[in-house]
C-alpha atoms as an extended CHARMM CRD file, in Angstrom:
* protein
*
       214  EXT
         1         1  UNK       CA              0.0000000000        0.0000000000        0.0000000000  PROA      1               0.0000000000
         2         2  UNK       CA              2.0070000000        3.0750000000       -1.4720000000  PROA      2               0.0000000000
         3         3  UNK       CA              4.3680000000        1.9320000000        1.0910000000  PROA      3               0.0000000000
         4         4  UNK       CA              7.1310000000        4.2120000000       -0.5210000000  PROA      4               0.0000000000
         5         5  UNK       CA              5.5990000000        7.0460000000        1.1650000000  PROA      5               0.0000000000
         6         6  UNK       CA              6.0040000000        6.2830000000        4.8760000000  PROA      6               0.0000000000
         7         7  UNK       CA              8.9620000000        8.4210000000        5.1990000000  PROA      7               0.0000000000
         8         8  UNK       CA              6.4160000000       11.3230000000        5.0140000000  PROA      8               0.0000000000
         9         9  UNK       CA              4.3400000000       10.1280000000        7.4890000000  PROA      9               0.0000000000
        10        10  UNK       CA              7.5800000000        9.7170000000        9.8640000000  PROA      10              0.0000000000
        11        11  UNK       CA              8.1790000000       13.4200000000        9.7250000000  PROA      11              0.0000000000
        12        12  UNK       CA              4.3160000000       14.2720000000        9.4400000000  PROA      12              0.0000000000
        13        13  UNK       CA              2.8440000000       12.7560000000       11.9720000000  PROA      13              0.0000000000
        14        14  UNK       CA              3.6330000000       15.5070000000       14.9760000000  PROA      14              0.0000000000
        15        15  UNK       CA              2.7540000000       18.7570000000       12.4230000000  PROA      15              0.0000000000
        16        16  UNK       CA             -0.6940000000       16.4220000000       11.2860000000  PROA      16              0.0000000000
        17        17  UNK       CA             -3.6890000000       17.8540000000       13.1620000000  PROA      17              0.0000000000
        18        18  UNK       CA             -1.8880000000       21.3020000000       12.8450000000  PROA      18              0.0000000000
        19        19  UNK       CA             -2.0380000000       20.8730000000        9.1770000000  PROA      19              0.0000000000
        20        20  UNK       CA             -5.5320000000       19.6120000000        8.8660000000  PROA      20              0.0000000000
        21        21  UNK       CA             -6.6010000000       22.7910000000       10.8790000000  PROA      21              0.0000000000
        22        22  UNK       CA             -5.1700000000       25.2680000000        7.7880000000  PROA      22              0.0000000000
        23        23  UNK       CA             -2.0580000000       26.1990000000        9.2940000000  PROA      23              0.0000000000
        24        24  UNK       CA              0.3700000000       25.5720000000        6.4430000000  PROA      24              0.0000000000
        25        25  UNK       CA             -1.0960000000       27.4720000000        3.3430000000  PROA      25              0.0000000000
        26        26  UNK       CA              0.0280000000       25.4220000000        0.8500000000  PROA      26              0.0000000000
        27        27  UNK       CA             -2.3910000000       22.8320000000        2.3020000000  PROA      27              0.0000000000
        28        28  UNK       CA             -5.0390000000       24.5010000000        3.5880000000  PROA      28              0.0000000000
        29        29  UNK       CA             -7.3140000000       24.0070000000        0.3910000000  PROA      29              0.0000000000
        30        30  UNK       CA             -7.0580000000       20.6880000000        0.4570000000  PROA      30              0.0000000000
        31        31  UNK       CA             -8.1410000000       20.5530000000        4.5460000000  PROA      31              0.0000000000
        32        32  UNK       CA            -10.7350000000       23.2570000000        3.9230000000  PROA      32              0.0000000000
        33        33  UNK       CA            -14.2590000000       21.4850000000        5.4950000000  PROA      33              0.0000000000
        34        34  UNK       CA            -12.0030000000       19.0140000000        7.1570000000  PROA      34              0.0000000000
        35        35  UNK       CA            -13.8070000000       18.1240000000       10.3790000000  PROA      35              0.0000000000
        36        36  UNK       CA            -16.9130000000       18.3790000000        8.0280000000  PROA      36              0.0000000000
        37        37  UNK       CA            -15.6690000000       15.3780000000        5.9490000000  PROA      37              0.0000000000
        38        38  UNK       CA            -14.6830000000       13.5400000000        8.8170000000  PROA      38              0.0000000000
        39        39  UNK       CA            -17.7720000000       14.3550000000       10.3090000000  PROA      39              0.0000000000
        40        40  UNK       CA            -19.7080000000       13.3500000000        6.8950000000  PROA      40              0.0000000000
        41        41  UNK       CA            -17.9760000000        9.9020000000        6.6240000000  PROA      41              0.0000000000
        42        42  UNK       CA            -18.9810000000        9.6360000000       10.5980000000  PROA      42              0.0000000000
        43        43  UNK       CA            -22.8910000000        9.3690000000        9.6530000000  PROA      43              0.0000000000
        44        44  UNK       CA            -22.8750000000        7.4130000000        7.0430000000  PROA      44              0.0000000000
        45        45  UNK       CA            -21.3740000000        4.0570000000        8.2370000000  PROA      45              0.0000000000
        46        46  UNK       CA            -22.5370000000        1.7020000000        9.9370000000  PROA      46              0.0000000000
        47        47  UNK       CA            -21.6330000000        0.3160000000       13.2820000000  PROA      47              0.0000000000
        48        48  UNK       CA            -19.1160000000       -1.8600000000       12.7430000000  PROA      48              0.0000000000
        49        49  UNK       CA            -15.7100000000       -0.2010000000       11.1170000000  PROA      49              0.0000000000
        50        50  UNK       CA            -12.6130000000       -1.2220000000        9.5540000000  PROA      50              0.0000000000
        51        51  UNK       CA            -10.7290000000        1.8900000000        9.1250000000  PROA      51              0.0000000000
        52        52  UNK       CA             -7.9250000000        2.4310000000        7.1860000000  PROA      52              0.0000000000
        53        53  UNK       CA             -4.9490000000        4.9670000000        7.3880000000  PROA      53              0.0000000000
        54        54  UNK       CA             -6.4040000000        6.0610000000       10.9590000000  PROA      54              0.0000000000
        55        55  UNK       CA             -2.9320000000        8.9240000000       11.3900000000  PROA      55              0.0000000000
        56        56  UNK       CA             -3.4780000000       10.9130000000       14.4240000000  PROA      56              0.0000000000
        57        57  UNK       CA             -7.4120000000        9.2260000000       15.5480000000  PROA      57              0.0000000000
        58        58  UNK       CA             -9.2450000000       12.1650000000       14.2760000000  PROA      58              0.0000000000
        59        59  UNK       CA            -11.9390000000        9.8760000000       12.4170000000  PROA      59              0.0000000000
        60        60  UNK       CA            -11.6780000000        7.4150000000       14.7610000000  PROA      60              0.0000000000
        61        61  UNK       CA            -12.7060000000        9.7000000000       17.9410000000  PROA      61              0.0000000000
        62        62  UNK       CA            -15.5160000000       10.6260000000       15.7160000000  PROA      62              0.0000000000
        63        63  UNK       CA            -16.8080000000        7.1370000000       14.9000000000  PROA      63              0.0000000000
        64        64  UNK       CA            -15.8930000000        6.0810000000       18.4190000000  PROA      64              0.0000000000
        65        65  UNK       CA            -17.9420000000        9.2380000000       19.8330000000  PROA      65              0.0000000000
        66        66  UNK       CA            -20.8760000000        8.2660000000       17.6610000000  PROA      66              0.0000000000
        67        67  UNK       CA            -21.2030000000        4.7970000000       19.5930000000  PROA      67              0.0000000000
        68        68  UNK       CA            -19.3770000000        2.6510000000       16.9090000000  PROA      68              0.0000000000
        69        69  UNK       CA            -17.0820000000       -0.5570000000       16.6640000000  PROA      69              0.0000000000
        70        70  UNK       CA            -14.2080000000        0.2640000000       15.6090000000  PROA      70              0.0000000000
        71        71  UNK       CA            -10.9540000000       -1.4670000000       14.1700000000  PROA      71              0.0000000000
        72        72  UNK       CA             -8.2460000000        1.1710000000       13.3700000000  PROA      72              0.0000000000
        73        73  UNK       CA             -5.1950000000        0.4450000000       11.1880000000  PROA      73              0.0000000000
        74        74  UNK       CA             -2.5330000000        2.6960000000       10.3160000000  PROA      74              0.0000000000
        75        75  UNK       CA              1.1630000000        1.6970000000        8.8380000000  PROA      75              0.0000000000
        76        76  UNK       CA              2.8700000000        4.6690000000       10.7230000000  PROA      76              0.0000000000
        77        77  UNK       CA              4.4670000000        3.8690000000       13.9450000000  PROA      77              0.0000000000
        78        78  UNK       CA              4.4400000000        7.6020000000       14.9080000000  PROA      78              0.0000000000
        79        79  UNK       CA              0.8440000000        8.1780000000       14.3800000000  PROA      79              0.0000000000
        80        80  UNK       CA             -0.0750000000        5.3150000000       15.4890000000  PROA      80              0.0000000000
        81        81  UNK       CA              1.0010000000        6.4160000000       18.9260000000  PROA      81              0.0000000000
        82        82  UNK       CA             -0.1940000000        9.6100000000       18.6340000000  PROA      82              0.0000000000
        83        83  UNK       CA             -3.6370000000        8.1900000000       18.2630000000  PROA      83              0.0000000000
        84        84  UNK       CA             -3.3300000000        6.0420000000       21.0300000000  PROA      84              0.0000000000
        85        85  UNK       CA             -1.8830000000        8.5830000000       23.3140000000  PROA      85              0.0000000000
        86        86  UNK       CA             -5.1890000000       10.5470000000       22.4630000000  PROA      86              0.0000000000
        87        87  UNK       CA             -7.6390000000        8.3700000000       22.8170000000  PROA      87              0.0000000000
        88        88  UNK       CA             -6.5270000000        7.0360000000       25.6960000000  PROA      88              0.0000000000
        89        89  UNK       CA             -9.4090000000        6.7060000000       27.2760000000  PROA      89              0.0000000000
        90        90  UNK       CA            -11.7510000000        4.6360000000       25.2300000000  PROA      90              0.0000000000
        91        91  UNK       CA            -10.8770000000        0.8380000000       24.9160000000  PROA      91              0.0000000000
        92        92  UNK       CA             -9.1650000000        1.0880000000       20.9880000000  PROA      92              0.0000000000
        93        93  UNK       CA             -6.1670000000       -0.3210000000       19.5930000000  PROA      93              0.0000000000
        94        94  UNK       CA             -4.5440000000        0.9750000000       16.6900000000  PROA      94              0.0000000000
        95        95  UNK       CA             -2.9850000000       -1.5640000000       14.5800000000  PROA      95              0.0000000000
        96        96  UNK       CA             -0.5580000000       -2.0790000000       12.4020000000  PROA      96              0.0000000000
        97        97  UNK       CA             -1.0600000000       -2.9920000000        8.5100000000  PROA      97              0.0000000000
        98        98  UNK       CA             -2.0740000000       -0.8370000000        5.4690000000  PROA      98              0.0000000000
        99        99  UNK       CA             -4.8210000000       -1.0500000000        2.6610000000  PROA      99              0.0000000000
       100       100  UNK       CA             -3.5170000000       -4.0780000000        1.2640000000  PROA      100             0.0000000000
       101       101  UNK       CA             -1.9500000000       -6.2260000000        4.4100000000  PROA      101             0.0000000000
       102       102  UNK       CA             -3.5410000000       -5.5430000000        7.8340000000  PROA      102             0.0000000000
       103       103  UNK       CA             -5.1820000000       -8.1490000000       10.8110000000  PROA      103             0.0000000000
       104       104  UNK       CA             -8.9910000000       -8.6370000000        9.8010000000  PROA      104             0.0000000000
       105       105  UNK       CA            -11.7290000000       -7.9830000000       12.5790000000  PROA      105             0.0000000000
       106       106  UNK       CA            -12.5630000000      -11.3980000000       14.0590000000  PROA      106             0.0000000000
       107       107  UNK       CA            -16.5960000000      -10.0430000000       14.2440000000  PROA      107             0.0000000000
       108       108  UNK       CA            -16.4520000000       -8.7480000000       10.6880000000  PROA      108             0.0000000000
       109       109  UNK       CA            -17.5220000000       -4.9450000000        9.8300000000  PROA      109             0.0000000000
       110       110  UNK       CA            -20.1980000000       -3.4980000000        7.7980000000  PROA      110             0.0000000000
       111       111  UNK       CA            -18.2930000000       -0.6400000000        6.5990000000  PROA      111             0.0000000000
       112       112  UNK       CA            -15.0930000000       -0.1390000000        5.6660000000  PROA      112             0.0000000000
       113       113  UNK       CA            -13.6690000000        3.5310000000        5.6060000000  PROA      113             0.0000000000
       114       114  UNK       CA            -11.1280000000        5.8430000000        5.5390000000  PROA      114             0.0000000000
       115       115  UNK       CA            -10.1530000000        9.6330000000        4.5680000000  PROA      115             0.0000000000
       116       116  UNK       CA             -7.0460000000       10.9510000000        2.2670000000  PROA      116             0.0000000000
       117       117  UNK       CA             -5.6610000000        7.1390000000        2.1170000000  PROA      117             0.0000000000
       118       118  UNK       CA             -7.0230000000        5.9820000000       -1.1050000000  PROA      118             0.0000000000
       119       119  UNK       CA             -4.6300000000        7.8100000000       -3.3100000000  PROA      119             0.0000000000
       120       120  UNK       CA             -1.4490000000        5.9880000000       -2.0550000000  PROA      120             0.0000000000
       121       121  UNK       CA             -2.3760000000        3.1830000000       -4.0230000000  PROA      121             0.0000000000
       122       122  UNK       CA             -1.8450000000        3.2340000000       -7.6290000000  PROA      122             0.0000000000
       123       123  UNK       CA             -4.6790000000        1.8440000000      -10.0510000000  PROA      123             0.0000000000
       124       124  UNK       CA             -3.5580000000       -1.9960000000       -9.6610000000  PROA      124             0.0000000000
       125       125  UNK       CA             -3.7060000000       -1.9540000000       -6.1490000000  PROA      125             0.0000000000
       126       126  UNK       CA             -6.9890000000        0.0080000000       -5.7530000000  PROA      126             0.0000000000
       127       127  UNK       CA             -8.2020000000       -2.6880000000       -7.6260000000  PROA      127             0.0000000000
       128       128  UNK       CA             -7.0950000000       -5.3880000000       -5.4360000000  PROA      128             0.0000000000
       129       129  UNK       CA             -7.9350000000       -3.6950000000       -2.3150000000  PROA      129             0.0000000000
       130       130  UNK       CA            -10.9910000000       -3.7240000000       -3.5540000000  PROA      130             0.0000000000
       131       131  UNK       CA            -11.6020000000       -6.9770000000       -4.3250000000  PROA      131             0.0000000000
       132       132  UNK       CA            -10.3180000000       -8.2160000000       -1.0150000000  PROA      132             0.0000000000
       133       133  UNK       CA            -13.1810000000       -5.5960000000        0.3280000000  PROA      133             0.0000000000
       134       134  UNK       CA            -15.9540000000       -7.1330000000       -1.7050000000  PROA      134             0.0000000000
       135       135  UNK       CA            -15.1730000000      -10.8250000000       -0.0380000000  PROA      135             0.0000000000
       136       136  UNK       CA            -15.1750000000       -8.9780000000        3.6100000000  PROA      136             0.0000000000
       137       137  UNK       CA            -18.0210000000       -7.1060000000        3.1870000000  PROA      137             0.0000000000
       138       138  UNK       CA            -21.8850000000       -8.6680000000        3.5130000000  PROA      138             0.0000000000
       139       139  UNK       CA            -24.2260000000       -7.5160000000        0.8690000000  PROA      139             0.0000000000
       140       140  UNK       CA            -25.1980000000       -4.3270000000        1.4590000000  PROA      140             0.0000000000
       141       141  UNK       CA            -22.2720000000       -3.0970000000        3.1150000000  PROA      141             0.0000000000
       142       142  UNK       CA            -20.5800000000       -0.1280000000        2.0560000000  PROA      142             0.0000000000
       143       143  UNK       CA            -17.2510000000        1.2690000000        1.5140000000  PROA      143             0.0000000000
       144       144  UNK       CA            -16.8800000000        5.1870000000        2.5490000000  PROA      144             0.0000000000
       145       145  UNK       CA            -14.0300000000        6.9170000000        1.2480000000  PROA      145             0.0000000000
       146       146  UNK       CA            -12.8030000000       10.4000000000        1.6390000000  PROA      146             0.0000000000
       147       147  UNK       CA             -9.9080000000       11.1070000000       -0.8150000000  PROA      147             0.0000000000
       148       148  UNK       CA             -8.8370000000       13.8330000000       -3.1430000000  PROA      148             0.0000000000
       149       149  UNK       CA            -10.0720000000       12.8240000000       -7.1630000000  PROA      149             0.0000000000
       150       150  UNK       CA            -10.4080000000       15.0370000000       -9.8020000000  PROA      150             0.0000000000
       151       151  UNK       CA            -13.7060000000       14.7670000000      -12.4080000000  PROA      151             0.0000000000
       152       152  UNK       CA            -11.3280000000       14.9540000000      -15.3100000000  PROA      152             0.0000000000
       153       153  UNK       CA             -7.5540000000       15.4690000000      -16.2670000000  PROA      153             0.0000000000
       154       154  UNK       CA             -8.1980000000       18.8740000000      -17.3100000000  PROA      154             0.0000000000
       155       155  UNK       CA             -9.7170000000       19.5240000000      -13.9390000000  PROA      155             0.0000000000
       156       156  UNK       CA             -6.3490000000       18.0520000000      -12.1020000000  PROA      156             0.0000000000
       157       157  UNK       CA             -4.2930000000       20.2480000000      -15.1590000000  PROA      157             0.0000000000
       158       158  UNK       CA             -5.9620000000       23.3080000000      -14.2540000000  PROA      158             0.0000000000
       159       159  UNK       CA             -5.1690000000       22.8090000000      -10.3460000000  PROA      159             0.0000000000
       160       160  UNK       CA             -1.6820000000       21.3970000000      -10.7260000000  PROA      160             0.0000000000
       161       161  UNK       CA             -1.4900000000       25.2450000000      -13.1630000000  PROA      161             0.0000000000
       162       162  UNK       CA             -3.3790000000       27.3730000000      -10.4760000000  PROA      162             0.0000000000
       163       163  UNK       CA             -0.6660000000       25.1640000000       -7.6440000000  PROA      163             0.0000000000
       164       164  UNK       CA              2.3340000000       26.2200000000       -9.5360000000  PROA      164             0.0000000000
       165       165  UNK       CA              1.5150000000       29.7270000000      -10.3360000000  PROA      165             0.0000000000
       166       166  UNK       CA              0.8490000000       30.4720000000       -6.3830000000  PROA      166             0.0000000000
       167       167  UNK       CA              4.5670000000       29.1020000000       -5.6400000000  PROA      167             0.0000000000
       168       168  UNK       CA              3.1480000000       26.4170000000       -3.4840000000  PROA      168             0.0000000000
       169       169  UNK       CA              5.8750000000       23.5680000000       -5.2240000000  PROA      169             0.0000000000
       170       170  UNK       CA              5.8350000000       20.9160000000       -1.8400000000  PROA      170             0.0000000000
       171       171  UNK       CA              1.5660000000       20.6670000000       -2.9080000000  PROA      171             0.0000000000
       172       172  UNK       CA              2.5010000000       20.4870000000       -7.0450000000  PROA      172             0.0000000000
       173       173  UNK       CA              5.0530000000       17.9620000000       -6.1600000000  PROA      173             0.0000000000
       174       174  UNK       CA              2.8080000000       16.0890000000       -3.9510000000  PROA      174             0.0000000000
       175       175  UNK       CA             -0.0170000000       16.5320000000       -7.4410000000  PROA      175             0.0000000000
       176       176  UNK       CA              2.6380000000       14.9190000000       -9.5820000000  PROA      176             0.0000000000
       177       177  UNK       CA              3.9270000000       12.1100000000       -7.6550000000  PROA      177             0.0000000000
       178       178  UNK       CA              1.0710000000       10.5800000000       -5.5410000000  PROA      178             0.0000000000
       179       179  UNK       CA             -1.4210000000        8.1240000000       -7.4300000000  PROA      179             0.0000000000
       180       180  UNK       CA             -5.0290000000       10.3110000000       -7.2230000000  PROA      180             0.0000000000
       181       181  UNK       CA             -7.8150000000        9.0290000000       -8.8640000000  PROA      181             0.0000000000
       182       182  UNK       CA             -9.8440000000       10.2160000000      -11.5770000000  PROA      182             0.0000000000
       183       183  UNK       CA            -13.5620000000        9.5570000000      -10.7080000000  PROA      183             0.0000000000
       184       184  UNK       CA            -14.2740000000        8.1000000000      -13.9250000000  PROA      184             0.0000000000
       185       185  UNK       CA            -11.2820000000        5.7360000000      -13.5590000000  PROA      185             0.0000000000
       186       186  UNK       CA            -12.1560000000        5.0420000000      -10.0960000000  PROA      186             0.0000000000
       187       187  UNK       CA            -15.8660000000        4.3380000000      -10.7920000000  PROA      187             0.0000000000
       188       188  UNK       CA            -14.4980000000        1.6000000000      -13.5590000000  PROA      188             0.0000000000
       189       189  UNK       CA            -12.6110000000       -0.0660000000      -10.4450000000  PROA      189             0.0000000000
       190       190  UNK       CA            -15.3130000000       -0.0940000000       -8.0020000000  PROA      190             0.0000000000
       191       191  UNK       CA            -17.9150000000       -1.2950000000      -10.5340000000  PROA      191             0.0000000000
       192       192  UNK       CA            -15.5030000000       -4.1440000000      -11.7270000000  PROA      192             0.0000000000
       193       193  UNK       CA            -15.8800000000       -5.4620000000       -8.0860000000  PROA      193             0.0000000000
       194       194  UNK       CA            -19.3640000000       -5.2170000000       -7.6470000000  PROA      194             0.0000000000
       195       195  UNK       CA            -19.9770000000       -1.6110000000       -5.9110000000  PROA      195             0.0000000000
       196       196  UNK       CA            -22.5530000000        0.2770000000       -7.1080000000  PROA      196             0.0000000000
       197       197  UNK       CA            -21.6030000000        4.4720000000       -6.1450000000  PROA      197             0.0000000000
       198       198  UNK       CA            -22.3340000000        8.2300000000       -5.3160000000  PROA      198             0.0000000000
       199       199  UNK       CA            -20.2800000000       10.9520000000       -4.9060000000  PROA      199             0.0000000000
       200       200  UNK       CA            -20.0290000000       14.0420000000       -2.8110000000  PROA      200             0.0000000000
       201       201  UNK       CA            -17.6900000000       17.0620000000       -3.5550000000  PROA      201             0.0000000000
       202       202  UNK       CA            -16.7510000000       18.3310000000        0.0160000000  PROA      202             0.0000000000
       203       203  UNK       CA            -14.1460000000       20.6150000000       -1.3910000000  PROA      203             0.0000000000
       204       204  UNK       CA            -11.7520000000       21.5060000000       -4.4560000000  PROA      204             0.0000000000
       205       205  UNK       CA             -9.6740000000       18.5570000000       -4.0160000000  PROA      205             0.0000000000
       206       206  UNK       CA            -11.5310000000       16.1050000000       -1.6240000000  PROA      206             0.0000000000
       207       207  UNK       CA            -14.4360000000       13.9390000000       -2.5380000000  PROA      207             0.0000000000
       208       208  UNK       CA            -16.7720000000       11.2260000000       -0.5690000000  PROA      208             0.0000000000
       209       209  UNK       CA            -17.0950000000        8.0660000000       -2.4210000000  PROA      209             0.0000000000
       210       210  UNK       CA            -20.0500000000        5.7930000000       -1.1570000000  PROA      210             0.0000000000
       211       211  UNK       CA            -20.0160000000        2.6490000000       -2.4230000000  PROA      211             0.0000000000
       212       212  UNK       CA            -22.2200000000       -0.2690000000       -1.2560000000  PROA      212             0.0000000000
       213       213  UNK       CA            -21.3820000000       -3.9940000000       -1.9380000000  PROA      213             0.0000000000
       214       214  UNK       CA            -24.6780000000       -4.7790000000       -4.3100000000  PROA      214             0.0000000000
């Protein structure tokens, strides 16, 4: 699972929830509505969650606040600690595995979730992710994914333009090298394995992806 980008994560993990609150400008249009999404993603699962890329806990304490089940896995040792440190206090354990390799639930989950950890795989893996999904998930159960996608190469062209013309070259780097999604691309993938889907723009670079297990 886009494994190649953990060293980021290393070095991320203590600036995270400063980040996702708008402090670094370069960023802070992609973390604009940010507690909305989370928030967003919150109400539409179920009650039982497999979460993926959980960072720092911030859509975990949500999920967790909301009465849910949940199973938390994130590859980063530093923000898995984080997380742990924060939510002390309710009976969670954040474990170790990504997208692709991680301990399954022993109770099994009817939704599987996750925000801005979608685009570390590239198109192969997506794929096999979610196939692996489709045989954990019962019918009817959905797959909730926050992520930045883009509607259409021109509409990723025009932002990786608008990016570069502001000076903002860690973001334009971060366009060009990471693996987002096109939403026609990724609709091909989910209805390949057997997801039927809506989508929700919550912002200019992050979209909600619902997509139940038909």
């Amino acid at each position: 699972m886009g494994l190649e980008f953990m060293p980021i994560f290393k070095d991320w993990a203590v600036s995270y929830d400063d980040e996702v609150e708008g402090h670094n400008p370069q960023y802070k249009d992609v973390f604009e509505g940010y507690w909305d999404i989370i928030t967003e993603i919150t109400n539409q699962s179920g009650n039982s969650i497999l979460e993926f890329g959980s960072g720092t806990g911030n859509l975990t304490e949500k999920l967790l606040q909301a009465g849910k089940k949940v199973y938390p896995i994130e590859p980063s040792q530093e923000m898995r600690a984080i997380a742990q440190e924060k939510l002390k206090d309710y009976q969670v354990e954040f474990l170790d595995g990504d997208m692709e390799k991680f301990p399954q639930p022993e109770n099994g989950v009817d939704t599987i979730v996750s925000n801005l950890v979608f685009h570390h795989l590239n198109a192969a893996e997506k794929n096999s992710a979610l196939a692996a999904y489709n045989k954990i998930l019962p019918s009817g159960g959905k797959i909730i994914f926050g992520d930045t996608m883009f509607f259409s190469q021109a509409s990723l062209d025009a932002i990786i333009e608008r990016e570069s013309s502001r000076g903002f070259e860690d973001l334009v780097e971060d366009l060009n090298r990471e693996y987002y999604p096109l939403i026609t691309d990724l609709e091909e993938i989910f209805r390949a394995n057997n997801f039927k889907t809506t989508y929700r723009q919550m912002n200019n670079y992050v979209w909600i992806v619902i997509a139940e297990k038909i």
